[in-house]
SELUMDO-469185 format. One line per 8 residues: their letters; for each residue y, x, z of C-alpha. Coordinates in steps of 0.5 Angstrom, whole numbers, padded with zeros to 4 digits, m for minus. Layout:
A) Y,X,Z | ...
//
This chain:
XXXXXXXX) 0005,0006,0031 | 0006,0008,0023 | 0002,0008,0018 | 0005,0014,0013 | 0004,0014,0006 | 0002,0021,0004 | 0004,0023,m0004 | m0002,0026,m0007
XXXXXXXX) m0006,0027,0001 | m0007,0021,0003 | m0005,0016,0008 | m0004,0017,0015 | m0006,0011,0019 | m0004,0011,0027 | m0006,0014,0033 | m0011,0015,0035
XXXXXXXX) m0013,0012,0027 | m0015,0017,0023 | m0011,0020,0016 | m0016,0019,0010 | m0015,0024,0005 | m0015,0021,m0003 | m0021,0024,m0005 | m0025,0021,0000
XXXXXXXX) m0032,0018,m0001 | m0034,0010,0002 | m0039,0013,0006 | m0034,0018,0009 | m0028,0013,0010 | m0033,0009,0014 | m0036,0015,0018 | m0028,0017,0020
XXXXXXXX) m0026,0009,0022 | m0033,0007,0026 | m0032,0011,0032 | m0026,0006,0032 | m0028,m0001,0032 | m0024,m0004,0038 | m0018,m0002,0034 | m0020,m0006,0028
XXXXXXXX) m0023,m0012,0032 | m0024,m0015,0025 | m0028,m0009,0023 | m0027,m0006,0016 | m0030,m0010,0011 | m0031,m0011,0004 | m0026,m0012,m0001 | m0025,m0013,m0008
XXXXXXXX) m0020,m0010,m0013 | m0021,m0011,m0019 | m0023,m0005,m0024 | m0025,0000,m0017 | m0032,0002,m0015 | m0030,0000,m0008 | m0026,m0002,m0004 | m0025,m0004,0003
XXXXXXXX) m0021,m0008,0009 | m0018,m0008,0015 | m0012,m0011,0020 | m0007,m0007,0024 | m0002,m0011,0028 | 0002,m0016,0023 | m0001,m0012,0017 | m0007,m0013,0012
XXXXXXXX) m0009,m0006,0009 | m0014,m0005,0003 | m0017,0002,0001 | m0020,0003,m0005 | m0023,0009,m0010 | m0021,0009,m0017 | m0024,0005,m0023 | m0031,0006,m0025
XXXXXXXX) m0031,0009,m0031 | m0037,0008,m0036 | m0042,0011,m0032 | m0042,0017,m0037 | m0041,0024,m0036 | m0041,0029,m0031 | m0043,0029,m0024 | m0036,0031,m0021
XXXXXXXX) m0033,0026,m0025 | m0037,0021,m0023 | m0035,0023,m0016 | m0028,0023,m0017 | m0028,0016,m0019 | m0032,0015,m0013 | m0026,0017,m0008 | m0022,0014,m0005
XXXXXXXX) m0015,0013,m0010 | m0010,0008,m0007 | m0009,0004,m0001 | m0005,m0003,0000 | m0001,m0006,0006 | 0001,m0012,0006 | 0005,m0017,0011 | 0001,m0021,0015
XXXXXXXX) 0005,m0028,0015 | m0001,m0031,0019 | m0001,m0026,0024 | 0006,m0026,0031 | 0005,m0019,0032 | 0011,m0015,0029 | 0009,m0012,0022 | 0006,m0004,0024
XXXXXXXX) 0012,0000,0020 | 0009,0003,0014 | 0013,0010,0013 | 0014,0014,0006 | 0019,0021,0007 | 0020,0019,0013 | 0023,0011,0011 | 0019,0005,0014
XXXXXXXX) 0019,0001,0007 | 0019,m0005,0010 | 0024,m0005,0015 | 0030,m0004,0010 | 0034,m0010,0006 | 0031,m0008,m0001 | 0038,m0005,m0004 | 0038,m0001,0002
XXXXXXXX) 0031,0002,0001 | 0033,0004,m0005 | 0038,0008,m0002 | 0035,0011,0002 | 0031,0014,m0002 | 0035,0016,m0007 | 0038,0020,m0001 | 0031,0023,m0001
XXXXXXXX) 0033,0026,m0008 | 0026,0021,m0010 | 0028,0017,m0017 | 0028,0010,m0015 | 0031,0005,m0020 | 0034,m0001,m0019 | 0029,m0007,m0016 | 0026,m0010,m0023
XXXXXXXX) 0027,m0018,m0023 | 0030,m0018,m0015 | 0023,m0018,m0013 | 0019,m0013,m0015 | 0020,m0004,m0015 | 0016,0002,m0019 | 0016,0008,m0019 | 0010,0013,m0019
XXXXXXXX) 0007,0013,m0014 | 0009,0007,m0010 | 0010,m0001,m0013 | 0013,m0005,m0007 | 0014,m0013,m0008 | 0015,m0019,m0004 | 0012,m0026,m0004 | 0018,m0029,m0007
XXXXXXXX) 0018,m0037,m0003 | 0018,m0043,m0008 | 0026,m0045,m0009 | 0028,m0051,m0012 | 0033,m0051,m0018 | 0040,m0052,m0016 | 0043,m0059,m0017 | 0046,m0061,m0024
XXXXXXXX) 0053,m0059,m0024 | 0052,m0054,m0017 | 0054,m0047,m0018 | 0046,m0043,m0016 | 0046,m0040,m0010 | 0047,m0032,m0010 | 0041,m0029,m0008 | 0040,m0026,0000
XXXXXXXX) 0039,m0019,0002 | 0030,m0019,0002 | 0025,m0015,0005 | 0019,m0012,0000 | 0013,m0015,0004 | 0008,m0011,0000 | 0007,m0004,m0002 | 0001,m0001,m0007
XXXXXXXX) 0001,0007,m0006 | m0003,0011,m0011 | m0007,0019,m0012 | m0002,0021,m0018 | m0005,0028,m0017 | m0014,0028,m0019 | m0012,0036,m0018 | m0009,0034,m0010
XX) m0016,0032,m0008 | m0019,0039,m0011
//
C-alpha cells in the first residue's frame, strides 16, 4: 500500500485506488474516487489550499492526502487556459499524528520519503542521480518538484551554561508534490 508520486504524471494511490493523472478535472478525480468509498471511509471532502481553484481531501492509513488544481488565474483568456488551471496540479500527503496506524509509505523514484532519517533520504536520492540539496534549516528540503518538511516539536531553550543538544536524526513527515511540466498533461 503505496502512494507513488509520479514527476509530470500524477500520483499513484494504492490498489485498488486509482493513479490520478495532473491535468485531471474535479469532476474526474471525483468520478475515479466514487466507486471506492469503503476504502476512504471519511469520504472525500472539500479542502482549501490557498490560491487553487479546487481542492479535495481524504485519509489512507496514518495519512491525510489533499489534491489540488492550480491557482485560478484572473479568469481572462482563452477556454484551454482556463481548463488547464482547472486541473489537478499538486497533491500533499501529511502524517497523521491523530491516527495509530502506520503511515501509508509515499514513494518518489522508488524511496519511500517518509521512512528514511532525512540525511539518508538526501542520499538516497542523490544516488537516483536527483539534485538534492542539503535540508534547509534542519527541517525543511526543496527541490523541484518535491517540498518535504517536518512538524518541528517545540523545544525548550538549554539551561544557562549548558552546551545545546545536538540535533537527533528526524524524519520529514510532510510532502507537497507539484505538475513542474503544463506540456505533460497535454
Amino acid at each position: 500500500m503505496t502512494i507513488d508520486l509520479l514527476p509530470g504524471h500524477g500520483v499513484r494511490l494504492p490498489a485498488p485506488l486509482p493513479e490520478l493523472r495532473f491535468g485531471l478535472t474535479e469532476e474526474a478525480v471525483r468520478a475515479l474516487l466514487a466507486p471506492h468509498g469503503r476504502l476512504l471511509p471519511d469520504g472525500v471532502r472539500p479542502a482549501f489550499v490557498c490560491g487553487s481553484r479546487w481542492a479535495l481531501a481524504f485519509e489512507l492509513p496514518g495519512v491525510a492526502v489533499t489534491i489540488f488544481s492550480s491557482d485560478g488565474g484572473d479568469g481572462v483568456g482563452r477556454d484551454d487556459d482556463r481548463a488547464a488551471r482547472d486541473g489537478l496540479r499538486g497533491v500533499v500527503v501529511g502524517r497523521n499524528p491523530s491516527d495509530d496506524r502506520p503511515a501509508c509509505p509515499v514513494g518518489y523514484h522508488g524511496i519511500d520519503l517518509f521512512g528514511w532519517p532525512a540525511r539518508e533520504l538526501v542520499e538516497a536520492l542523490r544516488a537516483e542521480g536527483l539534485p538534492v540539496p542539503d535540508p534547509s534549516s534542519g527541517s525543511s528540503l526543496r527541490f523541484a518538484p518535491l517540498h518535504l518538511s517536518r512538524r518541528v516539536p517545540r523545544r525548550p531553550p538549554p539551561a544557562p551554561g549548558r552546551k545545546p543538544r545536538r540535533e537527533p536524526p528526524f524524519h520529514f513527515d510532510y510532502v507537497s508534490f507539484h505538475d513542474t511540466d503544463p506540456e505533460a498533461t497535454a
